[in-house]
N, CA, C and O atoms as a DFTB+ gen file, in Angstrom:
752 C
 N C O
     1  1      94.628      49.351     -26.936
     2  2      93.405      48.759     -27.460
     3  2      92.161      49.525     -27.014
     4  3      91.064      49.628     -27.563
     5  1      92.621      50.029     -25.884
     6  2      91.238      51.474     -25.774
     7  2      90.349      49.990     -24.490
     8  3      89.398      50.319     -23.782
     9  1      90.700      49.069     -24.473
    10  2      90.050      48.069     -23.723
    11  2      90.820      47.062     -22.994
    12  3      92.005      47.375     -22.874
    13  1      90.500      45.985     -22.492
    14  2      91.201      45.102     -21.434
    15  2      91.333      43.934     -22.991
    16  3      90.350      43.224     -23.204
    17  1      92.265      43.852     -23.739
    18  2      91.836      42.578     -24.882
    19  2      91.509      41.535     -24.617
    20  3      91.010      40.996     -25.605
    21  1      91.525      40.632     -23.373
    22  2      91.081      38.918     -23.359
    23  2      89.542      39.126     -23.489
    24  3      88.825      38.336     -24.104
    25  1      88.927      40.641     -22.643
    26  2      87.703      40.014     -22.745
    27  2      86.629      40.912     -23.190
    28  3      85.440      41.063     -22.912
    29  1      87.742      41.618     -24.224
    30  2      87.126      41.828     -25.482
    31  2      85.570      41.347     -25.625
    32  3      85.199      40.454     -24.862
    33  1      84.698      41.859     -26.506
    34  2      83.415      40.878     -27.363
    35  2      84.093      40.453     -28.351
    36  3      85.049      40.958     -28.940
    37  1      83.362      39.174     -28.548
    38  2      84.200      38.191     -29.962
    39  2      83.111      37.538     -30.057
    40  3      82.676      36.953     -29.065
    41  1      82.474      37.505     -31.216
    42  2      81.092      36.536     -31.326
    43  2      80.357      36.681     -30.252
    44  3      80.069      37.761     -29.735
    45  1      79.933      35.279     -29.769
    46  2      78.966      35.246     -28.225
    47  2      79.691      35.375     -27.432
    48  3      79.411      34.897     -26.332
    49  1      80.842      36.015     -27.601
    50  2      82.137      35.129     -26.063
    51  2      83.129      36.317     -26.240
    52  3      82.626      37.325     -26.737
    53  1      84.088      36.358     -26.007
    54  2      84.994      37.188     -25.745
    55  2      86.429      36.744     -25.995
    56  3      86.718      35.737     -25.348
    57  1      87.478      37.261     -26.816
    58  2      88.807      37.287     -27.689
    59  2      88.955      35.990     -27.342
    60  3      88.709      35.035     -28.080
    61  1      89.569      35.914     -25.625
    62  2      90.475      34.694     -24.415
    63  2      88.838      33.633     -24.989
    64  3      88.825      32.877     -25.960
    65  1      88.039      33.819     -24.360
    66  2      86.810      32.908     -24.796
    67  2      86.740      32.046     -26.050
    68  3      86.322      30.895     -25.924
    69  1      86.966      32.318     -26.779
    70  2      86.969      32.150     -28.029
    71  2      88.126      30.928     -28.174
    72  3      87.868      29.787     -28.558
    73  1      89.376      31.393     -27.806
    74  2      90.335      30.671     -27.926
    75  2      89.979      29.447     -27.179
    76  3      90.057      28.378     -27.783
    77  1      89.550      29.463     -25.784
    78  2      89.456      28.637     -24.761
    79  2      88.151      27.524     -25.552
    80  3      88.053      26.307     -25.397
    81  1      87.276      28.423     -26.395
    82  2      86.501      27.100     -26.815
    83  2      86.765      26.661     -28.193
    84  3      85.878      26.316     -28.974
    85  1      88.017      26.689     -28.456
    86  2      88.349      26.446     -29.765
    87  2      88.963      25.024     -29.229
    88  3      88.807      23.984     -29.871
    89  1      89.698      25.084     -27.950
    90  2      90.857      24.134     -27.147
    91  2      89.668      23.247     -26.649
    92  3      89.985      22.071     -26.469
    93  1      88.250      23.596     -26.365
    94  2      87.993      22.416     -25.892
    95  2      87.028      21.642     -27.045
    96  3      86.461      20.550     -27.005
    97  1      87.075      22.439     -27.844
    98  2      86.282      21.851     -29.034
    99  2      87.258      20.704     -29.675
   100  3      86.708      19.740     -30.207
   101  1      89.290      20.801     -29.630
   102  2      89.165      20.904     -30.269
   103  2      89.648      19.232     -29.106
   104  3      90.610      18.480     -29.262
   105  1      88.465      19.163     -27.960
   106  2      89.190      17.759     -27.048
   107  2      90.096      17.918     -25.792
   108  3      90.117      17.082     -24.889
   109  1      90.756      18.924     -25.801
   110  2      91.866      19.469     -25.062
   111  2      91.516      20.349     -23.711
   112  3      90.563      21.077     -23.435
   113  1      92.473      20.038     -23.128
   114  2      91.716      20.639     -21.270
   115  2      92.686      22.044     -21.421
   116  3      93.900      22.096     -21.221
   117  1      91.837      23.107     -21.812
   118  2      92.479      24.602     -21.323
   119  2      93.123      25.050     -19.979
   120  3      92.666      24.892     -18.847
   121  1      94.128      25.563     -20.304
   122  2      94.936      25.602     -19.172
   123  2      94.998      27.363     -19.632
   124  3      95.638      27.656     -20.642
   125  1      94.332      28.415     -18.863
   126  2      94.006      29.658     -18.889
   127  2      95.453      30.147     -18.159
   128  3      95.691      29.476     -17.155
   129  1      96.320      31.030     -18.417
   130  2      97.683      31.460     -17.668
   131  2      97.053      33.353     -17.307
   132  3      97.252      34.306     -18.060
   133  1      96.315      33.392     -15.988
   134  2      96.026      35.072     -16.203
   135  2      97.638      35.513     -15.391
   136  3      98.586      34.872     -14.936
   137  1      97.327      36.760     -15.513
   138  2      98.702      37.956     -15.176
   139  2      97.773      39.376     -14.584
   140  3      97.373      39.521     -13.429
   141  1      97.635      40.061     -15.404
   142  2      97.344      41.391     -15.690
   143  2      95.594      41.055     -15.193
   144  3      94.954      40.120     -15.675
   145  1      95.028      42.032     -14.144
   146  2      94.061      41.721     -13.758
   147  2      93.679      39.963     -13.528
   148  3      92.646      39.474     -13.985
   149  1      94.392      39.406     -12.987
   150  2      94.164      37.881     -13.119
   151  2      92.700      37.328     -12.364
   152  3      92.007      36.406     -12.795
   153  1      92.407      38.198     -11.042
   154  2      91.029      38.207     -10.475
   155  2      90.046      38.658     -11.282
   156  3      88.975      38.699     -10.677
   157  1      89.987      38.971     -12.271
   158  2      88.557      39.418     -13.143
   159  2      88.629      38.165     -14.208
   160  3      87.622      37.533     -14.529
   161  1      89.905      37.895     -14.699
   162  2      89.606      36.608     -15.882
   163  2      89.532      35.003     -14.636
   164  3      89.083      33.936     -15.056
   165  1      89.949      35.126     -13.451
   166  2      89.952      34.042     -12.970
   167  2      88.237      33.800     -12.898
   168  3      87.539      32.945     -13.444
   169  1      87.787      35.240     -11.737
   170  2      85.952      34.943     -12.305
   171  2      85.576      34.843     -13.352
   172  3      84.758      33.947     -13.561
   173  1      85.928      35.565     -14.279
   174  2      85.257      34.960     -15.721
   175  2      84.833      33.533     -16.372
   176  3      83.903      33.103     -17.055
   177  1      85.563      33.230     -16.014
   178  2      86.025      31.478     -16.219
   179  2      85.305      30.305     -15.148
   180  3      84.811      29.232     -15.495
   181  1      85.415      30.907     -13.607
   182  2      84.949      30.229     -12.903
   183  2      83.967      29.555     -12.645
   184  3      84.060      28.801     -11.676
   185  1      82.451      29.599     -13.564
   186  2      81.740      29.046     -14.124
   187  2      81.915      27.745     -14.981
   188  3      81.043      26.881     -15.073
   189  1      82.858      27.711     -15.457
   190  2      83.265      27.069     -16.264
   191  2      84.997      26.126     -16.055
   192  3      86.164      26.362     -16.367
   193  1      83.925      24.531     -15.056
   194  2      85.318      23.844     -14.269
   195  2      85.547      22.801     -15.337
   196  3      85.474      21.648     -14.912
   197  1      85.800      22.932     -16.593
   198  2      86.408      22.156     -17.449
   199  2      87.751      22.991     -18.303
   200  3      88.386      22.784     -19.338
   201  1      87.754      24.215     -17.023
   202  2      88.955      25.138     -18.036
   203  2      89.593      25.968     -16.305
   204  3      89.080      26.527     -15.336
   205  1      90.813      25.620     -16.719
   206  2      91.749      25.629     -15.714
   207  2      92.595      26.999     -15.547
   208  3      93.567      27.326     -16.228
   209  1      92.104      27.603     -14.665
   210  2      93.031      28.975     -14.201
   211  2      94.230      29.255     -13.363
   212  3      94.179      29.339     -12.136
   213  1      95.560      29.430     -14.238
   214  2      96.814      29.469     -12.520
   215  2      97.124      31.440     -12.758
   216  3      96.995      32.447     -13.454
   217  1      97.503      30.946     -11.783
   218  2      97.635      33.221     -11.866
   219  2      98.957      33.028     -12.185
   220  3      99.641      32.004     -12.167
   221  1      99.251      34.320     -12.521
   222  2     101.258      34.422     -12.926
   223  2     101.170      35.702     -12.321
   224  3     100.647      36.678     -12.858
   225  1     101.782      35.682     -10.993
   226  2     102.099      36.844      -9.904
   227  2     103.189      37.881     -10.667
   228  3     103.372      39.065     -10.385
   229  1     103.821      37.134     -11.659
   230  2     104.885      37.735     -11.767
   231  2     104.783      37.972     -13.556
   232  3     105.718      37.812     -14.341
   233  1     103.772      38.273     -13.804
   234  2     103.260      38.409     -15.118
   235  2     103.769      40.108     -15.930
   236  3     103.521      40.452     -17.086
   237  1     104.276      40.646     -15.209
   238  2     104.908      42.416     -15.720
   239  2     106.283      41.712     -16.337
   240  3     106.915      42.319     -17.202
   241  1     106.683      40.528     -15.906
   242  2     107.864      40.341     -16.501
   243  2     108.206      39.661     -17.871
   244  3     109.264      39.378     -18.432
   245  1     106.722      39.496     -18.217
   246  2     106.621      39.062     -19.655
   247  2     106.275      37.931     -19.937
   248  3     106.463      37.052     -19.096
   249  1     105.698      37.624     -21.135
   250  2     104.507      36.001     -21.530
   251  2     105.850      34.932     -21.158
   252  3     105.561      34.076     -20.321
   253  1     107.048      34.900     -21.603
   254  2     107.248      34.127     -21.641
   255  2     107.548      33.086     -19.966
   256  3     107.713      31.868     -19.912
   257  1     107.533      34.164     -18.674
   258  2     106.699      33.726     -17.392
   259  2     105.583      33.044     -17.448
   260  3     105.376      32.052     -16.748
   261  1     104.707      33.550     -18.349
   262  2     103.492      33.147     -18.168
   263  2     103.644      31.773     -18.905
   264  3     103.022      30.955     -18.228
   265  1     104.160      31.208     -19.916
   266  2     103.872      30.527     -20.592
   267  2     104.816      29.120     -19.516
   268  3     104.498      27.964     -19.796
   269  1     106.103      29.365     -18.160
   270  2     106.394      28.617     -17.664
   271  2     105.424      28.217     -16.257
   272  3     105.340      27.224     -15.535
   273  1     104.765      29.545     -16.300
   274  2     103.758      29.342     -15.138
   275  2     102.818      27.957     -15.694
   276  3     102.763      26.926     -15.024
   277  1     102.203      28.097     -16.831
   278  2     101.536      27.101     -17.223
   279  2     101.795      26.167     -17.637
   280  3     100.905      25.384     -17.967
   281  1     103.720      25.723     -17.860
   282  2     104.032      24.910     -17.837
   283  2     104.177      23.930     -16.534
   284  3     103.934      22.723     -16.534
   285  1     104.656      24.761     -15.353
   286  2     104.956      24.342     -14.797
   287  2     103.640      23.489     -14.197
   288  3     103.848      22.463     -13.548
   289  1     102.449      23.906     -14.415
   290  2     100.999      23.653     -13.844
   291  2     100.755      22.232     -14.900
   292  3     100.723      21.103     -14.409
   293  1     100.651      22.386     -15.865
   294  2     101.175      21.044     -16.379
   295  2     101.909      19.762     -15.863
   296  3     101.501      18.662     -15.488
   297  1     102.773      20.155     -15.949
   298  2     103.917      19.134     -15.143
   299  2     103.324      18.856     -13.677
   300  3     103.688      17.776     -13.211
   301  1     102.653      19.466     -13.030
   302  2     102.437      19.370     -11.923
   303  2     101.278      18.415     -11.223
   304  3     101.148      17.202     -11.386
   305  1     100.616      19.135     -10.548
   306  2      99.163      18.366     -10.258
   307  2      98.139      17.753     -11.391
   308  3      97.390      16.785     -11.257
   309  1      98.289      18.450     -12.352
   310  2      97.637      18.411     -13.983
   311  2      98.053      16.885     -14.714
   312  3      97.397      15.844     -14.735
   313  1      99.385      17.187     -15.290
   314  2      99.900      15.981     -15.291
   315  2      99.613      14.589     -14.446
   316  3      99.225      13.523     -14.925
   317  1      99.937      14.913     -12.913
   318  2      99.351      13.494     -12.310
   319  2      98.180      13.194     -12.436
   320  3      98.043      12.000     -12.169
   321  1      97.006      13.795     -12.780
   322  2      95.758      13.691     -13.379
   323  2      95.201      12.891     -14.742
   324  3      94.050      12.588     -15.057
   325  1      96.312      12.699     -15.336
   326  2      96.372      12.898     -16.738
   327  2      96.095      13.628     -17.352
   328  3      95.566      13.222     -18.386
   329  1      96.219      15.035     -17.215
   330  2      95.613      16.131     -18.077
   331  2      96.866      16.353     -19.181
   332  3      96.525      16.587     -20.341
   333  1      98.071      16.299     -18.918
   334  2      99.306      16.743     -19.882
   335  2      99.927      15.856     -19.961
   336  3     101.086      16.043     -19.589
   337  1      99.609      14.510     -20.428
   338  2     100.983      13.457     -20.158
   339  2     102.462      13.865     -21.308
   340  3     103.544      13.442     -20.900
   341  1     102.466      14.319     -22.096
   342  2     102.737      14.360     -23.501
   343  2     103.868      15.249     -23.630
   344  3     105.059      14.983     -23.787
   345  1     103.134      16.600     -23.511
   346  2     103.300      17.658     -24.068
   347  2     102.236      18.932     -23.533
   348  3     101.326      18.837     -22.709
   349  1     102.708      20.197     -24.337
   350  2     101.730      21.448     -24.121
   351  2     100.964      21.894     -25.154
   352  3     101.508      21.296     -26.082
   353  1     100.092      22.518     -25.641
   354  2      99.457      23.442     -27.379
   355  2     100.026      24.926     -26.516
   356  3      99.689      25.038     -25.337
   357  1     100.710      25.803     -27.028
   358  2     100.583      26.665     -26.659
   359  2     100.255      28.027     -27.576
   360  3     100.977      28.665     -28.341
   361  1      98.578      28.234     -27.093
   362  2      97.720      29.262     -28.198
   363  2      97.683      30.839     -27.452
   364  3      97.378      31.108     -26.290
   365  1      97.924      31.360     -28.078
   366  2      97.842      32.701     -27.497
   367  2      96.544      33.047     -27.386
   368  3      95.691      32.596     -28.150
   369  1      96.198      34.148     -26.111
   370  2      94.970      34.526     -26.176
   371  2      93.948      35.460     -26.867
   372  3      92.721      35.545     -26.809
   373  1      94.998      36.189     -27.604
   374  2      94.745      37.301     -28.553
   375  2      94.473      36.633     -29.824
   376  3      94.003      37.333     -30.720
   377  1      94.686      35.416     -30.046
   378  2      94.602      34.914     -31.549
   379  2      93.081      34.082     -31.415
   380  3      93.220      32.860     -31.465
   381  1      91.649      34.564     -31.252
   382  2      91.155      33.908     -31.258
   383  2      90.246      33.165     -33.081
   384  3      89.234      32.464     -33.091
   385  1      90.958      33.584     -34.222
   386  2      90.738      32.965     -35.617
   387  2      91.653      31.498     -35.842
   388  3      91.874      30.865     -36.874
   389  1      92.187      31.188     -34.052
   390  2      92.942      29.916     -34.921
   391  2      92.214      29.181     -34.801
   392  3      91.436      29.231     -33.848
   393  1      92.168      28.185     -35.733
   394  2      91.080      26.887     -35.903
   395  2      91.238      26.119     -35.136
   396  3      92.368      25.899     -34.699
   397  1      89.847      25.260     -34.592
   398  2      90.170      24.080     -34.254
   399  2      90.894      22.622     -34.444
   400  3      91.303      21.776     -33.649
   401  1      90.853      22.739     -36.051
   402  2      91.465      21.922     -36.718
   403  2      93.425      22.066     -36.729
   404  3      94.273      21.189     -36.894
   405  1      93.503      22.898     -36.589
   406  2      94.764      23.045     -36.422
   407  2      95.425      22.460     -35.006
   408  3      96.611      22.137     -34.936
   409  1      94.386      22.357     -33.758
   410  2      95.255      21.354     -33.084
   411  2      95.413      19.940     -33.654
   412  3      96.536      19.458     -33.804
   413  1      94.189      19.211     -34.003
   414  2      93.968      18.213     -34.745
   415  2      95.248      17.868     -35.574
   416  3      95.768      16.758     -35.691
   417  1      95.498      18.613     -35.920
   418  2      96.932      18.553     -37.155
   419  2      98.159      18.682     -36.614
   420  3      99.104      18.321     -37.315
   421  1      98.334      19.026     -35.749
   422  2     100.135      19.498     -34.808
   423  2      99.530      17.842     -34.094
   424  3     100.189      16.830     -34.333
   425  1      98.214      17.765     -33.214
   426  2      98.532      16.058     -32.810
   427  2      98.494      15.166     -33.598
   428  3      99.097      14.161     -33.222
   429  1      97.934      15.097     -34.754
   430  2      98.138      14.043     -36.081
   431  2     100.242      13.969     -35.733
   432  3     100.805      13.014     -35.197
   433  1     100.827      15.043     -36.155
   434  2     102.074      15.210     -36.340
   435  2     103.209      14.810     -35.347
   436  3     104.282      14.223     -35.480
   437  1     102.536      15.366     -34.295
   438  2     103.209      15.268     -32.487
   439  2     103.503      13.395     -32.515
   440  3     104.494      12.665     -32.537
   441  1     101.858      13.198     -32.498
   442  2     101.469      11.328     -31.953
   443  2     102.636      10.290     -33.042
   444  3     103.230       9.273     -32.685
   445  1     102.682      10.923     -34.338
   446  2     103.454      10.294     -35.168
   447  2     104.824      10.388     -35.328
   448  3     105.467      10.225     -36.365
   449  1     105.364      10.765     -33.817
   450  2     106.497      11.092     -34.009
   451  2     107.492      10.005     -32.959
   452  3     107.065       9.797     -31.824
   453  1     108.550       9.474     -33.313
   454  2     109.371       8.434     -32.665
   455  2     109.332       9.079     -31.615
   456  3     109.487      10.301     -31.631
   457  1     109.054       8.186     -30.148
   458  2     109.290       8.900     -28.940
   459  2     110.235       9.236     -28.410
   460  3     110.070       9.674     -27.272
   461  1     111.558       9.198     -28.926
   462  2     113.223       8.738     -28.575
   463  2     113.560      10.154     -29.417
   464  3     114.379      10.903     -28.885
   465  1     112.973      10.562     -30.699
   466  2     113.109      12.256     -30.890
   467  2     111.806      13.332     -31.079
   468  3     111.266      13.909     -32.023
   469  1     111.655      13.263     -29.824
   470  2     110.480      14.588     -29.943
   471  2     110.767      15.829     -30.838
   472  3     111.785      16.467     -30.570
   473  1     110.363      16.043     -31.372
   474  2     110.432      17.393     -31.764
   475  2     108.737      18.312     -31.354
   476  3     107.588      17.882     -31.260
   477  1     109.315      19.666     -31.203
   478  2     108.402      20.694     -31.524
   479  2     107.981      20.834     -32.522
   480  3     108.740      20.775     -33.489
   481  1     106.463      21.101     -32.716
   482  2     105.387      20.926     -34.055
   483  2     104.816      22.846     -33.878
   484  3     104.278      23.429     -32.937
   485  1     105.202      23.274     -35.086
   486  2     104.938      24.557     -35.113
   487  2     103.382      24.139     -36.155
   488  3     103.459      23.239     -36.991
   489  1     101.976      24.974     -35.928
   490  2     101.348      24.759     -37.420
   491  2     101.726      26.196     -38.502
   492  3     101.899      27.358     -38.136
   493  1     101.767      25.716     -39.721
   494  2     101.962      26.261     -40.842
   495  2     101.013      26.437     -41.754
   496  3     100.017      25.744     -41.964
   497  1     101.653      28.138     -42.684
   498  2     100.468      27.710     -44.234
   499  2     101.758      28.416     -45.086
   500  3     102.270      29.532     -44.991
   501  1     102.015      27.382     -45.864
   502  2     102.713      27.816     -47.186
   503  2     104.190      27.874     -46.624
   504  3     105.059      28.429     -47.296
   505  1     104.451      27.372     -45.535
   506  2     105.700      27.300     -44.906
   507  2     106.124      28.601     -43.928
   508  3     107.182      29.088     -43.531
   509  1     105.326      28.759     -43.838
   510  2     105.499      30.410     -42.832
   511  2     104.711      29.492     -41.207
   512  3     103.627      28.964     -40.961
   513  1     105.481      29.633     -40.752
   514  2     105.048      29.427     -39.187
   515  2     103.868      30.247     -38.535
   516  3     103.527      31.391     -38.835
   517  1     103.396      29.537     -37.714
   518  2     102.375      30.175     -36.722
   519  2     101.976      29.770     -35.492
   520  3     102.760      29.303     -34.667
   521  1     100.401      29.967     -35.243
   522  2     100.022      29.723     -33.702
   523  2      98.780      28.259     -34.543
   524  3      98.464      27.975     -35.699
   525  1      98.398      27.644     -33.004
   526  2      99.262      26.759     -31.667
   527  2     100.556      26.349     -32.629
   528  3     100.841      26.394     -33.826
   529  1     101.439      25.730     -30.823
   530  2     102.743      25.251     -31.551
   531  2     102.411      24.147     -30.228
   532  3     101.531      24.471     -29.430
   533  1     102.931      23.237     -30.101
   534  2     103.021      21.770     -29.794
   535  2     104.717      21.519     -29.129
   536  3     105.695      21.217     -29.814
   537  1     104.702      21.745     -27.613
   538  2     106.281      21.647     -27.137
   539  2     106.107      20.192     -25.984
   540  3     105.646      20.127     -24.845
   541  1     106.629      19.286     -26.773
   542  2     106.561      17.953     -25.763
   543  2     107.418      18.198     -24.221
   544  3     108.308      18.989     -23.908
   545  1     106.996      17.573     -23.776
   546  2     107.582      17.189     -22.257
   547  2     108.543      17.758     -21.888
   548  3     108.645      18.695     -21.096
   549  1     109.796      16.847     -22.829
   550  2     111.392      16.961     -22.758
   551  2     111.693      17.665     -22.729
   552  3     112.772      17.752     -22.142
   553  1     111.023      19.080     -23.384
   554  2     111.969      20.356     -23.525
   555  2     110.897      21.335     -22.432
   556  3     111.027      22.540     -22.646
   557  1     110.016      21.029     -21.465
   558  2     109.858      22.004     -20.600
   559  2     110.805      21.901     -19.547
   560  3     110.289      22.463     -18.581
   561  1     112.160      21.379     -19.176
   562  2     113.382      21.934     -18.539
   563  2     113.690      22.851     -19.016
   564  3     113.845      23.920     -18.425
   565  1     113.865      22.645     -20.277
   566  2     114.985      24.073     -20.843
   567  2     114.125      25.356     -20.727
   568  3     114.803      26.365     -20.923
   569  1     112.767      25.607     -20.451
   570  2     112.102      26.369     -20.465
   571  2     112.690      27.437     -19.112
   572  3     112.679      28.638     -19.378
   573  1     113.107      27.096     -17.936
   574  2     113.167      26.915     -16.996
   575  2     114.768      28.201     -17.125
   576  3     115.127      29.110     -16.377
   577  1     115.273      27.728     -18.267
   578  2     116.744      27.987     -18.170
   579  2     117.143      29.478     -18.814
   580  3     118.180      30.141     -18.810
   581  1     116.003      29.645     -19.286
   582  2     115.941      30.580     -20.574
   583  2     115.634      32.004     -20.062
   584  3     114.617      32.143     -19.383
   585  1     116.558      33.274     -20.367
   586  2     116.483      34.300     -19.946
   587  2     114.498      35.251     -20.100
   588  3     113.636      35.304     -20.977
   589  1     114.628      35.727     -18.880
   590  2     113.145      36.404     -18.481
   591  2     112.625      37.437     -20.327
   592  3     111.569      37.658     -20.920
   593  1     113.791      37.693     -20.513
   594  2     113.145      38.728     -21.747
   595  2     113.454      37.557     -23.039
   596  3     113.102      37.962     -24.147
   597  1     113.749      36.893     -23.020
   598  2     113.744      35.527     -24.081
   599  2     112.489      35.666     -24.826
   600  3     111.508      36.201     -24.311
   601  1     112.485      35.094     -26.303
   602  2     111.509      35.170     -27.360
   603  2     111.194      33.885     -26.946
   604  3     112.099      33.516     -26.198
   605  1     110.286      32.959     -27.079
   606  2     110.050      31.412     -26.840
   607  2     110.054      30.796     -28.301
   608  3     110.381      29.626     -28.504
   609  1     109.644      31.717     -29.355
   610  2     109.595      31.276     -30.459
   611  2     111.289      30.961     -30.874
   612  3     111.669      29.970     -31.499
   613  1     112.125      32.014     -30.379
   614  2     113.377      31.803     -30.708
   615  2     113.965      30.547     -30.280
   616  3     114.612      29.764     -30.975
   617  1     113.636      30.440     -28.944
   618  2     114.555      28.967     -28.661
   619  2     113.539      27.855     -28.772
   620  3     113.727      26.910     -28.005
   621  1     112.696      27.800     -29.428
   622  2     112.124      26.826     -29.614
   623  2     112.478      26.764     -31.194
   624  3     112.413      25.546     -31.357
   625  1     112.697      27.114     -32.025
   626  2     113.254      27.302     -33.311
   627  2     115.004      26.541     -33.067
   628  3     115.677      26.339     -34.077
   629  1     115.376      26.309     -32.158
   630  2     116.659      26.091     -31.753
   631  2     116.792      24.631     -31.426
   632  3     117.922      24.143     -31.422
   633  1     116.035      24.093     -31.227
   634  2     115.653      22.719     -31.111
   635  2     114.834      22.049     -32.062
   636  3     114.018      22.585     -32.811
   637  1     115.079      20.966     -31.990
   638  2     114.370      19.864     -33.361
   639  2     112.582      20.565     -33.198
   640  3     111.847      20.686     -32.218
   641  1     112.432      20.854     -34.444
   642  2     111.041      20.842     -34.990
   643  2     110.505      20.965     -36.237
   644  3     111.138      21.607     -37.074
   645  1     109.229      20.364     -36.583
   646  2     108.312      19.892     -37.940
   647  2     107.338      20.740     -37.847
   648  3     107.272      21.306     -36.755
   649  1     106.625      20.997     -38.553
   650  2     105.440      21.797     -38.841
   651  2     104.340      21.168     -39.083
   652  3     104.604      20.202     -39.799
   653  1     103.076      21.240     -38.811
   654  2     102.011      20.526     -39.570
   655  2     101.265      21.185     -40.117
   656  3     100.801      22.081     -39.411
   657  1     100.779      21.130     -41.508
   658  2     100.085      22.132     -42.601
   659  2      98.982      22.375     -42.169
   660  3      98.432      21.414     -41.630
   661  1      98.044      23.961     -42.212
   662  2      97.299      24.422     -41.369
   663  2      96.650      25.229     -42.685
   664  3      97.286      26.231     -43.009
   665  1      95.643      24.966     -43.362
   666  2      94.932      25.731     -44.659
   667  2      94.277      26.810     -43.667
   668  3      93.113      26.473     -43.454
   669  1      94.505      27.599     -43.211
   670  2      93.956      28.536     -42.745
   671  2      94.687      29.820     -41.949
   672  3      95.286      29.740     -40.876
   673  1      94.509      30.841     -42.634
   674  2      94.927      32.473     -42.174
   675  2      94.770      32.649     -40.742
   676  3      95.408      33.492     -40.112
   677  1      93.929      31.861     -40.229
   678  2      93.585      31.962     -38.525
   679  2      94.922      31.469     -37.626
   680  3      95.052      31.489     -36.402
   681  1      95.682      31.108     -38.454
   682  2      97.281      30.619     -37.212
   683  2      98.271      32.264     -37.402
   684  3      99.322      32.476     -36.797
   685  1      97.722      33.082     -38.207
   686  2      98.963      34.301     -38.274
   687  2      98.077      35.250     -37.089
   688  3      98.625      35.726     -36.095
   689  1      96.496      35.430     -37.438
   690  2      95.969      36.393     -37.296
   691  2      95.922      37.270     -35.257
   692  3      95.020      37.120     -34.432
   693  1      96.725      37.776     -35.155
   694  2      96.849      38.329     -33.506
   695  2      96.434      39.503     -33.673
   696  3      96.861      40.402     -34.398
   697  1      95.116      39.441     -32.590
   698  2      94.823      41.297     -32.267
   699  2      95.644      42.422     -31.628
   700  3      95.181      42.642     -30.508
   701  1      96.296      42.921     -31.803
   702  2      96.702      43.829     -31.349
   703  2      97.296      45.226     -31.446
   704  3      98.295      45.766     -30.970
   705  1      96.195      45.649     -32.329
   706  2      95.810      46.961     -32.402
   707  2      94.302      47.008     -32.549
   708  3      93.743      46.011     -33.005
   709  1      93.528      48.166     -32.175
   710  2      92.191      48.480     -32.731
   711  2      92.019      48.405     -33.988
   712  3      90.817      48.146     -33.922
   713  1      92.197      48.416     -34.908
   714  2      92.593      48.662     -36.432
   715  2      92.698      46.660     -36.473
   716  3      91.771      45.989     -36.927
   717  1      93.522      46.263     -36.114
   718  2      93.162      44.627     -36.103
   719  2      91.654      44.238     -35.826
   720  3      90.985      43.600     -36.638
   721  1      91.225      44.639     -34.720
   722  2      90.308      44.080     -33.797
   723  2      89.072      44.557     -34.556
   724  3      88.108      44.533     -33.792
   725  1      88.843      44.855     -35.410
   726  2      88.383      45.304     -36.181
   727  2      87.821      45.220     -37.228
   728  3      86.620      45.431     -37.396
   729  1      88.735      44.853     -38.193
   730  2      88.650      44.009     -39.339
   731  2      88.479      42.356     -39.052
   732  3      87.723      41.583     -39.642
   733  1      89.235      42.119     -38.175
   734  2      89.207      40.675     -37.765
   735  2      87.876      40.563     -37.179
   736  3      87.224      39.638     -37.663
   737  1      87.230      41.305     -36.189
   738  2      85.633      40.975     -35.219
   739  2      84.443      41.154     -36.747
   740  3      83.332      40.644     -36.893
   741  1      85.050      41.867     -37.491
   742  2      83.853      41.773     -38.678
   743  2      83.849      40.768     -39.711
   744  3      82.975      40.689     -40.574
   745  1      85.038      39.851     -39.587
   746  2      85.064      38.962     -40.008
   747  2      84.222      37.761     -39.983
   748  3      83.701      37.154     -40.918
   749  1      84.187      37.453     -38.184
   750  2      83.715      36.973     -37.303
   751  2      82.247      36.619     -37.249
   752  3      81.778      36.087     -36.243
């Protein structure tokens, strides 16, 4: 990317920024997972105590660490708080065109769902999957179980899940190339 991508310029804010105020726009307590330089995005943020930073020490070994690091922070002190009783949104930081409305719509979908079968809520447009995706409670064990180079999308595709319709190109759109970052920031 020729740059560090979370903190990118993106509008007034920066790629990770962007995302983080999409999550609290959209109601939702950000749960920030750094890795890679984690002391420069932990200050970044630190201004800002309505958005929650855990480091992932062990972040070379791939997101899907990161994504149990922040589970596990969930489940944890967070949870007894009431910050996660439920479930997780889990938005990538590179995708900052996903809408706010699109959490709105995976919890329309999530809340309406028998509590006895959770399923995972992927959002969608036209039946093609995307970003946030919505993984209740029950299945952050199996998270736990799942090999270090594991896809998350894969085994979460492996277990019961619904989609909730998402009118907007902003659930595909991930930066990651210059040539993305690009067309997408002039969008912006």
């Amino acid at each position: 990317m020729g740059a560090w991508k979370p903190m990118m310029p993106w509008g007034s804010t920066t790629v990770c920024g962007t995302v983080v105020d999409a999550v609290l726009a959209a109601g939702l307590i950000p749960l920030v997972v750094a890795g890679y330089r984690a002391e420069e995005l932990t200050a970044w943020f630190s201004a800002r105590p309505e958005v929650v930073v855990v480091q992932n020490p062990a972040w070379e070994r791939g997101m899907l660490g990161s994504i149990r690091v922040g589970v596990e922070a969930a489940m944890g002190p967070l949870a007894d708080s009431g910050g996660f009783p439920a479930g997780v949104f889990v938005a990538l930081a590179d995708m900052p065109r996903v809408p706010v409305r699109s959490f709105a719509a995976l919890a329309r979908v999530a809340s309406a769902q028998d509590p006895t079968h959770n399923r995972v809520v992927f959002a969608s447009r036209d039946g093609q999957l995307g970003h946030p995706v919505w993984i209740p409670r029950v299945f952050f064990a199996g998270l736990a179980s799942l090999d270090p180079d594991a896809r998350l999308r894969n085994h979460l595709l492996e277990l019961p899940w619904v989609s909730a319709e998402v009118d907007d190109d902003g659930i595909f759109v991930d930066i990651d190339t210059p040539d993305a970052y690009e067309a997408q920031s002039l969008r912006g």
